[in-house]
C-alpha positions as CSV (number, residue, x, y, z in Angstrom):
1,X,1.8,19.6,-37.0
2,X,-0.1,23.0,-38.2
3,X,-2.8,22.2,-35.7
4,X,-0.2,22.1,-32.8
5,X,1.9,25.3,-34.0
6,X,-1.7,26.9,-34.0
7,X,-2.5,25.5,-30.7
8,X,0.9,27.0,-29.2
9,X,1.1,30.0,-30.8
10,X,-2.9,30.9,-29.6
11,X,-1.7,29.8,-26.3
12,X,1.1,31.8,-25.6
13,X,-1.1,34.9,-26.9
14,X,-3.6,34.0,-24.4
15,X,-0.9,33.6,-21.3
16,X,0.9,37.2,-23.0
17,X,-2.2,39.0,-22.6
18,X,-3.4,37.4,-19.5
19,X,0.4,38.8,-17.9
20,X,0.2,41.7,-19.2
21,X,-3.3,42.7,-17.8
22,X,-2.4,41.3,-14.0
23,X,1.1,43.3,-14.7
24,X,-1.0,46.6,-15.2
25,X,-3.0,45.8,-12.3
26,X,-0.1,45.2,-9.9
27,X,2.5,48.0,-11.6
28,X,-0.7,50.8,-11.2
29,X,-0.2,50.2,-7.7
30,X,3.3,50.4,-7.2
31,X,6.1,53.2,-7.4
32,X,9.3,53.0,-8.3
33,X,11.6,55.3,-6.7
34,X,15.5,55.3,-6.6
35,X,18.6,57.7,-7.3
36,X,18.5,59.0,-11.0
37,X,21.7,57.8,-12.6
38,X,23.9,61.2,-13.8
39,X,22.5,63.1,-16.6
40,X,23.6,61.3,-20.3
41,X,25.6,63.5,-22.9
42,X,24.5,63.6,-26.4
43,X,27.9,64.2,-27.5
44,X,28.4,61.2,-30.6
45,X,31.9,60.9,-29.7
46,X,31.3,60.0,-25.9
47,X,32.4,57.0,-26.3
48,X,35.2,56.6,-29.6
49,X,36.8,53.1,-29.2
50,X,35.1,53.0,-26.1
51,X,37.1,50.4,-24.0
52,X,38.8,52.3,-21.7
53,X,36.5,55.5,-21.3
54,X,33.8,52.6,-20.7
55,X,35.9,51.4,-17.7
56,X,36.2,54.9,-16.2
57,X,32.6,55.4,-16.6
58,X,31.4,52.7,-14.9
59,X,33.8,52.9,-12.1
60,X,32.7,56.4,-11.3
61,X,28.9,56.0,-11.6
62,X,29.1,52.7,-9.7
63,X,28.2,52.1,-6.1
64,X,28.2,48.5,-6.5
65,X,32.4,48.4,-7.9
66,X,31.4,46.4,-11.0
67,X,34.7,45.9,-13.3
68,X,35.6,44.0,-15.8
69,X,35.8,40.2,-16.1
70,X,35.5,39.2,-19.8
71,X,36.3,41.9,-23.1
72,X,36.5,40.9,-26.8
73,X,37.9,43.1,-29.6
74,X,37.8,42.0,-33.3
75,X,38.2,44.0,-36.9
76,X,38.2,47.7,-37.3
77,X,36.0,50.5,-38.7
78,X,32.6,49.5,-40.2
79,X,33.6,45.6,-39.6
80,X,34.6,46.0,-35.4
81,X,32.9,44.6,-32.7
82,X,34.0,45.0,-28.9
83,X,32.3,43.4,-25.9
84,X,33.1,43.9,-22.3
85,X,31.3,41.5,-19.4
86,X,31.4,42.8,-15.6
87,X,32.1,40.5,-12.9
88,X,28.4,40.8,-12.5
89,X,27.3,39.7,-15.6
90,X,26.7,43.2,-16.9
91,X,26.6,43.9,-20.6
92,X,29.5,46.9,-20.1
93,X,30.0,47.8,-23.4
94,X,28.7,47.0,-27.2
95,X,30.7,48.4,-29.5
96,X,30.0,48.2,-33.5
97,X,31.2,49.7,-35.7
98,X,34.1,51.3,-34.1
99,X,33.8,54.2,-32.3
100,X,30.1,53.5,-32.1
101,X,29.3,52.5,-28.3
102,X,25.9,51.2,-27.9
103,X,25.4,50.6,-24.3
104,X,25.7,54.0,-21.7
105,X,28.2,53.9,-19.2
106,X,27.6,50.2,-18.7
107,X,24.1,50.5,-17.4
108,X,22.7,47.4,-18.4
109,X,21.5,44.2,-16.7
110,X,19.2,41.7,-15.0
111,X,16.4,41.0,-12.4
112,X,14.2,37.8,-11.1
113,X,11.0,38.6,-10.1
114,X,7.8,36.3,-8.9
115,X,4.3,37.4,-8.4
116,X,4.1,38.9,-11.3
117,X,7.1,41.3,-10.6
118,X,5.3,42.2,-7.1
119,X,8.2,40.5,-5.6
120,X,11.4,41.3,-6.4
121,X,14.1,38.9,-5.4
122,X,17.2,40.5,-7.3
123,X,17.9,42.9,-9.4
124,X,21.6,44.6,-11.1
125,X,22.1,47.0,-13.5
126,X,25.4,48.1,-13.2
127,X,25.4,51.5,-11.0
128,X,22.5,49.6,-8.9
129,X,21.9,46.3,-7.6
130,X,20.4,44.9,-4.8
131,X,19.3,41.4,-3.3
132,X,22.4,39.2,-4.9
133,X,24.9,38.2,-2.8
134,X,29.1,37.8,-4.7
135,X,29.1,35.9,-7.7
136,X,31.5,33.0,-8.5
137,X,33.3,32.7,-11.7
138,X,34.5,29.9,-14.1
139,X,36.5,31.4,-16.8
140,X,38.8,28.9,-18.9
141,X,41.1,32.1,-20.3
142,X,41.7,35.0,-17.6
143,X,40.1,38.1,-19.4
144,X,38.3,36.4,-22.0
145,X,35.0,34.4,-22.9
146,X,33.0,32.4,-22.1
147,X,32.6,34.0,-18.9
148,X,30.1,31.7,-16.3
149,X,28.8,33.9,-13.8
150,X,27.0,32.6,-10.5
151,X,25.3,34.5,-8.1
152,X,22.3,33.2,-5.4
153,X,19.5,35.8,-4.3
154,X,20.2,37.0,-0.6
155,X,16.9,36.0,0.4
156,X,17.8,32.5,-0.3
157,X,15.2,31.4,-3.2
158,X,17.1,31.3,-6.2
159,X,20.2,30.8,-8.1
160,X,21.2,32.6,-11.3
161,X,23.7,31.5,-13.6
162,X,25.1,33.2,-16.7
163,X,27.2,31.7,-19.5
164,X,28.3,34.3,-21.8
165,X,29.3,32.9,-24.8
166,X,32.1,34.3,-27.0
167,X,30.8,37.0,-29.1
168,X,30.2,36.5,-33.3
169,X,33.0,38.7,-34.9
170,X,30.8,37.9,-37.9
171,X,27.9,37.9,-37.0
172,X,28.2,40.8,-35.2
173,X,26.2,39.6,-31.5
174,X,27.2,38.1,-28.2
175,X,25.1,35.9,-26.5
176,X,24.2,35.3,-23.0
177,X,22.2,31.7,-21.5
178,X,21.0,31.9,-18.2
179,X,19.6,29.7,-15.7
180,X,17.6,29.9,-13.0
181,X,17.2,27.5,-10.6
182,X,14.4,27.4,-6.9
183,X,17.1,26.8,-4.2
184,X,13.8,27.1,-1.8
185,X,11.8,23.8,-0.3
186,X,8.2,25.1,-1.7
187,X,7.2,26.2,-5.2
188,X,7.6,29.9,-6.4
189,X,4.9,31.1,-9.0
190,X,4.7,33.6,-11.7
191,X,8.5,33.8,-11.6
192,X,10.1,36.1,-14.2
193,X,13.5,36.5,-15.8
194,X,14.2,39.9,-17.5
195,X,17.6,41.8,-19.2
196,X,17.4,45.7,-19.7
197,X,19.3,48.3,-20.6
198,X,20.1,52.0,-21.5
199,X,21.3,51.9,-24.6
200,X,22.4,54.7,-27.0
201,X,22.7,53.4,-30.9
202,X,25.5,55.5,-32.9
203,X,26.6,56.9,-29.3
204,X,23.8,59.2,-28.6
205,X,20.5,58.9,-26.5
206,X,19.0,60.4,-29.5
207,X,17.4,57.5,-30.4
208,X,13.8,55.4,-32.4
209,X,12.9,52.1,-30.9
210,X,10.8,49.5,-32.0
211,X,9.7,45.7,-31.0
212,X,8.0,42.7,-31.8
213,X,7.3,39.8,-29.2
214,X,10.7,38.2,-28.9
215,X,13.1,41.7,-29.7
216,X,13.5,45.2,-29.0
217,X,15.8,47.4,-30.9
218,X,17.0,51.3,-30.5
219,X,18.3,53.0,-34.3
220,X,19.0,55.6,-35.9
221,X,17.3,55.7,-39.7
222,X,19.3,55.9,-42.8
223,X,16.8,58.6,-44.2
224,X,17.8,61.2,-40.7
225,X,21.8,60.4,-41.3
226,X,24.0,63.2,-39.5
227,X,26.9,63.8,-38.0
228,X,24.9,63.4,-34.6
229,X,23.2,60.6,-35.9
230,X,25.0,57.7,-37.8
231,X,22.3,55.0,-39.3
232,X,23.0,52.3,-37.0
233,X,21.4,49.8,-34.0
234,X,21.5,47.4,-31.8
235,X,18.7,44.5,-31.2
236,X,18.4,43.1,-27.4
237,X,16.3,39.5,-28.6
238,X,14.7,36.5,-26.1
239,X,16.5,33.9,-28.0
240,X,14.3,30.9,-26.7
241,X,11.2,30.4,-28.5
242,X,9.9,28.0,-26.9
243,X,8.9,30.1,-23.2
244,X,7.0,33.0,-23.4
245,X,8.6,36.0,-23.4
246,X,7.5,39.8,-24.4
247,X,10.0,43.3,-24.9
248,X,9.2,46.8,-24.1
249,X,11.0,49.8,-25.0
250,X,10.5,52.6,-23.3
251,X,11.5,56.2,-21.8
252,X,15.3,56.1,-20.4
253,X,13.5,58.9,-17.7
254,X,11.1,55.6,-16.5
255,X,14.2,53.3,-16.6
256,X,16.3,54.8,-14.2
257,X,13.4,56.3,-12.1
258,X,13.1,52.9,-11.0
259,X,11.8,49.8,-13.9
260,X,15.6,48.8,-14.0
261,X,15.0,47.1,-10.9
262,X,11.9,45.5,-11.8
263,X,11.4,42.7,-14.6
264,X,8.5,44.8,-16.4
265,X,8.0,48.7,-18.0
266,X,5.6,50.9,-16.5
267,X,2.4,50.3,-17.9
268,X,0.8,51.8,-20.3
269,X,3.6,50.4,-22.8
270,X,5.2,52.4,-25.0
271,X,3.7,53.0,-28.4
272,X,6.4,51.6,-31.0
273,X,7.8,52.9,-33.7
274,X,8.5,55.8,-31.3
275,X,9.4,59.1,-32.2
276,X,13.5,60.1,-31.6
277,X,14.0,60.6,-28.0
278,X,16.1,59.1,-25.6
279,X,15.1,55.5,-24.7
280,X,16.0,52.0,-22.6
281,X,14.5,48.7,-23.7
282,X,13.9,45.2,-22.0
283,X,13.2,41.3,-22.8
284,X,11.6,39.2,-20.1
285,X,10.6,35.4,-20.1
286,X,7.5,34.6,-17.9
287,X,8.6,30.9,-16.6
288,X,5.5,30.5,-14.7
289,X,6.2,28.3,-11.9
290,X,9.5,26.5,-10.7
291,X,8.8,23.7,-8.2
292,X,11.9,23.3,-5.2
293,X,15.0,22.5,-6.9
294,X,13.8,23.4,-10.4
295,X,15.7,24.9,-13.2
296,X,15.1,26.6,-16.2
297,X,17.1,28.0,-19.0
298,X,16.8,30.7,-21.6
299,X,18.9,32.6,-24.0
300,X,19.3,36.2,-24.3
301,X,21.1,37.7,-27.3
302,X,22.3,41.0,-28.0
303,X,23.4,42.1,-32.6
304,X,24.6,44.7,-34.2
305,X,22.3,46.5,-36.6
């Protein structure tokens, strides 16, 4: 049993540093280059019981009409968590404790990639998407979770489905499954899943971030409390320990200059525990290759700190 763990756990480091050294060979090469998203406000009450400020600010940053499908509200003050889900699948808000929002103006979401992230088959973050055509729904309660969301790749190679589970009110997380599956007739290779987002813990971009293999978090330390600055967090982890996954956190000036539409940071990574500055953060699962018709699943889960 200890020789197998051993055996795995040497493997996947082999695999994770063998990605990551193609990735900086491929990313060198390649420039990201889309619209910067508005300019972010370090005001710590941008967001107080967020819900329906949340709503207006997505609906005015958004050129993609993302609204939303599935919201969750439970306890108050320190013990609150609210989660709103867009009928894209977007993490729109992550609110704990109350008056805390964690996620900015619902910029946070998803991309498949293959060739290690050379090709890009889909990618939505909330104010930008492209390469995914509508998405279907099954939803048991109107409004509510779980929340199923389907959507196919417009270039026809893959579909993605996310189940959204109902959030924790204890636990204080929401978690989201999702499966992709090869609609092509051939094998796709070096195929990668990723979930990304600009967050802002305590409800400003003033932010540390930090990660290990499987998680990624943004804070704001105990020892720096202020007014601007309430000691709080939120943890983005890659739930299934089985795949091999990595995390990066990284400048929010990178994200939206173009890695939110790709399934890894620029390269070279981020040097963790970073100083305070204003950050995004990622997870991605490398699923290696998915013959035709092939599914895989993973889990993505997102906590209060």
């Amino acid at each position: 049993m200890t020789n197998t763990k051993t055996t795995t756990t040497k493997t996947n480091r082999y695999f994770r540093a063998l990605l990551t050294a193609l990735a900086a060979t491929i990313l060198a090469l390649s420039a990201f280059s889309v619209p910067a998203i508005g300019d972010q406000s370090d005001d710590p009450n941008q967001s107080a019981s967020g819900a329906s400020k949340k709503v207006a600010a997505v609906s005015l940053a958004s050129a993609t009409a993302t609204t939303p499908k599935a919201s969750f509200a439970s306890g108050s003050g320190g013990n609150y968590l609210g989660v709103m889900v867009s009928n894209h699948g977007n993490l729109m808000s992550f609110e704990s404790p109350q008056g805390q929002e964690q996620v900015f103006s619902g910029q946070e979401g998803y991309a498949v990639c293959s060739n290690f992230s050379s090709t890009v088959h889909g990618h939505d973050t909330g104010s930008v998407e492209g390469g995914f055509g509508a998405p279907a729904f099954s939803q048991p309660t109107a409004g509510e979770f779980p929340l199923t969301v389907t959507r196919k790749t417009t270039d026809g190679k893959f579909q993605l489905k996310q189940v959204w589970s109902k959030p924790d009110a204890t636990e204080k997380d929401v978690t989201v499954t999702m499966t992709l599956k090869n609609l092509s007739s051939a094998t796709i290779h070096n195929v990668f899943l990723s979930r990304s987002g600009d967050f802002d813990a305590g409800a400003t971009s003033q932010n540390q971030g930090a990660r290990t293999l499987d998680s990624a978090w943004q804070w704001n330390d105990q020892s720096t409390e202020s007014a601007s600055r309430p000691p709080t967090g939120v943890m983005l982890t890659a739930a299934t320990f089985w795949a091999v996954q990595d995390t990066f956190v990284e400048p929010r000036s990178d994200w939206v200059g173009g890695t939110h539409e790709n399934c890894f940071a620029r390269v070279p990574a981020l040097t963790t525990p970073t100083s305070v500055q204003d950050l995004a953060m990622r997870a991605h699962y490398a699923l290696f290759s998915l013959s035709a018709g092939q599914s895989k699943t993973v889990r993505f889960e997102y906590r209060s700190m």
